[in-house]
C-alpha positions in Angstrom: -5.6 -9.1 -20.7 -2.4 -8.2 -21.4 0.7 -6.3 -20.8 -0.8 -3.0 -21.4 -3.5 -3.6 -18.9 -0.4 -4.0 -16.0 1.2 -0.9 -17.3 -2.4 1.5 -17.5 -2.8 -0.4 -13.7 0.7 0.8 -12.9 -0.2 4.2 -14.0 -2.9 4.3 -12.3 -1.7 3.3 -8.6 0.8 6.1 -9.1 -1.5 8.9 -9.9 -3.8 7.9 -6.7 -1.5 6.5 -4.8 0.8 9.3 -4.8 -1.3 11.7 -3.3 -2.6 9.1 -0.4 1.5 8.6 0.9 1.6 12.8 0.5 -1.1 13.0 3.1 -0.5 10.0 5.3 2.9 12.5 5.1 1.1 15.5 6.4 -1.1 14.2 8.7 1.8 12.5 10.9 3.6 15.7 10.8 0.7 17.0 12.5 0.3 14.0 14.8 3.9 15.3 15.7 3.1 18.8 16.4 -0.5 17.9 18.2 1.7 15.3 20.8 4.5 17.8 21.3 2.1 20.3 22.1 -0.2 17.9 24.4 2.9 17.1 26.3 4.0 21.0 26.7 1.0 22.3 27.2 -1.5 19.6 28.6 -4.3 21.0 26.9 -7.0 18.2 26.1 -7.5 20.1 22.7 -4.7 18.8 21.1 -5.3 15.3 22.5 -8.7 15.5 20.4 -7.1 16.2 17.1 -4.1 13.9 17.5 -7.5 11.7 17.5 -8.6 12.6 14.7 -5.6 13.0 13.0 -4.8 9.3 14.0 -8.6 7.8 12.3 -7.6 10.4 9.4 -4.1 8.4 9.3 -5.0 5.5 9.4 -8.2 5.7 6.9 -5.3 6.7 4.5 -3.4 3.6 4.8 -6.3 1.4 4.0 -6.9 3.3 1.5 -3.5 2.9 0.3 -3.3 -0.9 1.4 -6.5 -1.5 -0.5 -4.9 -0.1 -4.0 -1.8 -1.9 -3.6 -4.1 -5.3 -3.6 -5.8 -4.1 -6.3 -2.4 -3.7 -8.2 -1.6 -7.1 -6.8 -4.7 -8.5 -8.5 -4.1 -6.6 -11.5 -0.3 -8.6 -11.8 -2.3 -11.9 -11.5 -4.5 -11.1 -13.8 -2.2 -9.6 -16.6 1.0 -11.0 -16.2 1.8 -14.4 -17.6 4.9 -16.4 -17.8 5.2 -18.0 -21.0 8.4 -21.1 -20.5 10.5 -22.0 -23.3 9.7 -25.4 -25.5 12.6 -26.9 -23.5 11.4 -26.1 -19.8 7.5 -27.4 -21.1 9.0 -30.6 -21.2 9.9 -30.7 -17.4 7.3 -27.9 -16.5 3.8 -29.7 -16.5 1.6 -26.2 -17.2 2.6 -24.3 -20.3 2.0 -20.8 -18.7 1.5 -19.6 -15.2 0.5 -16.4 -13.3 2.8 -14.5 -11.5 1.5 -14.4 -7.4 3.0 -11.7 -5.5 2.5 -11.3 -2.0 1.8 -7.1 -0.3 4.8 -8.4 2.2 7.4 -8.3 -1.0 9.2 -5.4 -2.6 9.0 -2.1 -1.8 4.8 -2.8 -0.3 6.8 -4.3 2.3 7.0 -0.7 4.3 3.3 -0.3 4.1 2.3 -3.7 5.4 4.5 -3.5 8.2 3.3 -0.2 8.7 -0.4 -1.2 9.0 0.5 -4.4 11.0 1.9 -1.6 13.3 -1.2 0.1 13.3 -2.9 -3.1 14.1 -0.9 -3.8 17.6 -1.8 -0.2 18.7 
């Protein structure tokens, strides 16, 4: 594998990812609406789809969580750090694998989001 394995991988988590943040988007906005209008109105109806709007929700950041591993996996896999001739000397391995954690970068947001999720 190789770098053009890591960049079709990166291509890939934006074409499906992309859509999944849109509708984790759209759904809250509707969680929104359905608990304003629950609070107004007291109405049990929009209790029962701020439900379902919450297993929709969340379904959709698995889903999302579960891609971002699988680009995580596809780093590991891919990427590989070649050292210099100078740094071999002190560096035992010749090459290594880069190892990035979901809690890093910009996947940050979504695994604090989902631990958030998780205290609910």
């Amino acid at each position: 594998m190789g770098f053009a394995e890591y960049t079709g991988a990166r291509e890939f988590l934006g074409i499906i990812g992309q859509p999944v943040i849109t509708y984790i988007v759209i759904i809250s906005l509707f969680q929104g609406i359905f608990s304003i209008l629950y609070i107004l109105k007291k109405d049990s109806r929009y209790y029962d789809y701020l439900r379902k709007c919450l297993y929709i929700s969340t379904t959709l950041y698995f889903t999302g969580f579960f891609i971002l591993a699988w680009f995580h996996i596809q780093i590991f896999n891919t990427v590989l750090i070649e050292y210099p001739a100078q740094l071999r000397q002190m560096i035992p391995v010749e090459n290594s694998r880069i190892v990035a954690p979901l809690w890093i970068e910009s996947e940050k947001l979504y695994f604090w989001a989902l631990a958030h999720l998780r205290l609910l």
